[in-house]
Every structure is written in C-alpha cells, then in structure tokens.
N, C-alpha and C positions, 0 to 999 in steps of 0.2 A: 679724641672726643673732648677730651678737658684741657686745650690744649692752652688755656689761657692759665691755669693752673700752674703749668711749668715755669723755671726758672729759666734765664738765660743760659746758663753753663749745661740745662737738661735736652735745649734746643740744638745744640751747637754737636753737642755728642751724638745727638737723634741724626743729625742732618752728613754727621761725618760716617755714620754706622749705613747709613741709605743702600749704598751701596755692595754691604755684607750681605741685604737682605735678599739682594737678586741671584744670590750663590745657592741657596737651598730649596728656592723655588721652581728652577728647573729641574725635573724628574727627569730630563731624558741623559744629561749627563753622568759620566760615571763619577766614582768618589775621586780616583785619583785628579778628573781634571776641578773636581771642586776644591780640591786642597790648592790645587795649583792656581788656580783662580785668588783663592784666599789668600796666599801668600804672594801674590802680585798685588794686589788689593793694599796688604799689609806694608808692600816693602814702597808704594806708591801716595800711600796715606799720610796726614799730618798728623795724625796722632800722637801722644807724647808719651813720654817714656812712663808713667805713670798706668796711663790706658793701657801702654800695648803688657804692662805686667800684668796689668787684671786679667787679663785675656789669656797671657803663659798661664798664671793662676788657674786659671777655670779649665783651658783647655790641661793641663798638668795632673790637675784632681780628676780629671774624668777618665786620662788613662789609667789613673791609678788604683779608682777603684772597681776596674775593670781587670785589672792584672791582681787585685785582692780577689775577689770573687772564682777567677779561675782559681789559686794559689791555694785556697779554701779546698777547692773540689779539688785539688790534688792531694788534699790531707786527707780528705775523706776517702778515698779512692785507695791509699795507703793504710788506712786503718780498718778499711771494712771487711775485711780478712780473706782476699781473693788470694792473696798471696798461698805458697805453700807451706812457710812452715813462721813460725813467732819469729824465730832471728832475723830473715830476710824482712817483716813486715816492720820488725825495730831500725835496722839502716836503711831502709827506703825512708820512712820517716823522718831517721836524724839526716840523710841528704836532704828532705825539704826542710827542712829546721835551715840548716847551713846554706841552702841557698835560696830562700827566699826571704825577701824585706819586710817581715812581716811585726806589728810591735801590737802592744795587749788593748791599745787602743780601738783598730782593724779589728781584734778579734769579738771582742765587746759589741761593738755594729754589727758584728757575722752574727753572733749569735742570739744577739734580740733580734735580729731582722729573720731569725728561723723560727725563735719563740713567739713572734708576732705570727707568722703564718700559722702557727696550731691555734694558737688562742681567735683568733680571725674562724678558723675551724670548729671551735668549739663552741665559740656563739654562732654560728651558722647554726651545728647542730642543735643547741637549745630551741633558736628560732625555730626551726621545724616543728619541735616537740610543741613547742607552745602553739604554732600552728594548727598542728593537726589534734592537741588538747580543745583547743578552740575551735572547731569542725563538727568535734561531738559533742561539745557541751554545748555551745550557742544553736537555738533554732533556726532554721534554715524554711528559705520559702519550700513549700509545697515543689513548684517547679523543679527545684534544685535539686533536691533528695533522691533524684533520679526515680527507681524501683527499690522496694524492700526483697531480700534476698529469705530472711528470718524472720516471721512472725511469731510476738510477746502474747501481747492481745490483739483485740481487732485492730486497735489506735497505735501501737507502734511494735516498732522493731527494730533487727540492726539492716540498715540500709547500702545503698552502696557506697553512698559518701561515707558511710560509718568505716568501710572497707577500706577506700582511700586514703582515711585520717589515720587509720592505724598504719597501712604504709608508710607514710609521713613523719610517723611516729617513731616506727620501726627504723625510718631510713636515720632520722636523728641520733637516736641510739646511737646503728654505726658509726657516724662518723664522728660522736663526741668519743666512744672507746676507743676508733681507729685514730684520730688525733693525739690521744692520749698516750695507745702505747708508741708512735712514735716519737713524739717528745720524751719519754722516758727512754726509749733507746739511742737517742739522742745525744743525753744526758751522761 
C-alpha cells in the first residue's frame, strides 16, 4: 500500500521472502510437504546468514513456548492430586523438575498469562452486572418492556425485561465468584 514508504534494504527482503509466501497459501498440502518445501526454499535462497538466523530465531521461540506450555500442564497434572498417595505426587514432580528446561522466567509468563484469563473473567462479569444494573434503571421504550409480569400500580411494575436484568445480573455474580475461587485455587 505505502509502498513508496519503504527502504531499499525493506524491498529486497520483501522481494527475497515472495516466495515463502506461496508455502502457506495452499491448504490442500499437508504440513510435512510445507516444511519440505520451506527448506528447499531455504537451502535454494540468497539469504544471508543474518536473515536465515532471524528466522532459526523465531521459528526456535515458537517451539519453545509450545514445549513450555505442555511442561506447565504436566506440572499441573502432577500436582492436582490424582495421584494416590503425597509420596508418589512428590517424585512425579521432582522428575519433571529434573527433566524439564524450565527457568522462573517461563514460569512468570505462565502465570500472568493464567492471571490474565480471570481477571479478563472478572471484568466480563462486572460488565454484565452493570448491564443488567443498567436495564432496570434506564427507561426503556414502551416497545421493549415487553409485558409486565407484576403489577405496583396501574403505571408500573416488574416487567420481563426487569426479569432478564436480573439474569444478567445473577449470571455476573457467577462468574465474578467462579473466577475468583479459581484463581485462589490456583494460587
């Protein structure tokens, strides 16, 4: 689009990559003949030793935090106490200690990346709550109100929307408690 933009050293890389880009466009092939493609691609290409490290680079981190992520759920898996007795759930443990590469850094990302999914959880449920606060307190067209279920006075009552809000309401509850006690068990 902005292609005037570009540098010549952005063009040169664009123009040398072209041909990566026809590797993951075809859905009908399988993975292994796109690797194989890649690496024909790769061992065929002028790229310079600089590029082709970027590349081990990226493609390196991505198995890796793909082998963290299982290695995680093997801890949990280990800890969540299927096992039969505490001694067995202790050396299952210290084998994955001993065999996996794991450093505090990995574990630091695992674990804001769990904390994020509650909290993500827990403003959902707020949002609801303030939804369906916002349902019964703001007036609503005539239209909308559906039928009243309960009459006050003649002029009002609690309606079905009224019914809904509280659903709404209720469902937020849930899932801000349900949030909650998971990340304390978690913890």
């Amino acid at each position: 689009m902005f292609n005037f933009l570009k540098t010549k050293k952005q063009k040169e890389i664009e123009a040398k990559l072209k041909p990566f880009a026809k590797i993951f466009d075809d859905e009908f092939r399988t993975k292994d003949q796109k690797l194989e493609e890649l690496i024909y691609l790769l061992e065929t290409s002028n790229l310079d030793s600089e590029q082709l490290n970027y590349y081990k680079n990226k493609i390196d981190e991505i198995i890796r935090l793909k082998t963290v992520h299982k290695d995680f759920r093997n801890f949990d898996e280990a800890t969540s106490g299927s096992t039969d007795s505490r001694l067995q759930m202790i050396e299952d443990f210290e084998f994955l200690l001993n065999t996996t590469n794991l450093n505090s850094e990995d574990a630091v990302k695992y674990i804001r990346k769990n904390k994020s999914k509650f909290y993500v959880s827990i403003l959902i449920g707020i949002f609801f709550m303030i939804l369906g606060l916002g349902m019964i307190i703001l007036p609503a067209p005539k239209y909308f109100e559906m039928f009243t279920i309960f009459w006050f006075t003649t002029d009002d009552g609690i309606t079905l929307m009224d019914v809904i809000a509280c659903i709404i309401i209720i469902t937020g509850i849930w899932i801000i408690i349900n949030s909650h006690n998971k990340l304390t068990s978690k913890l």
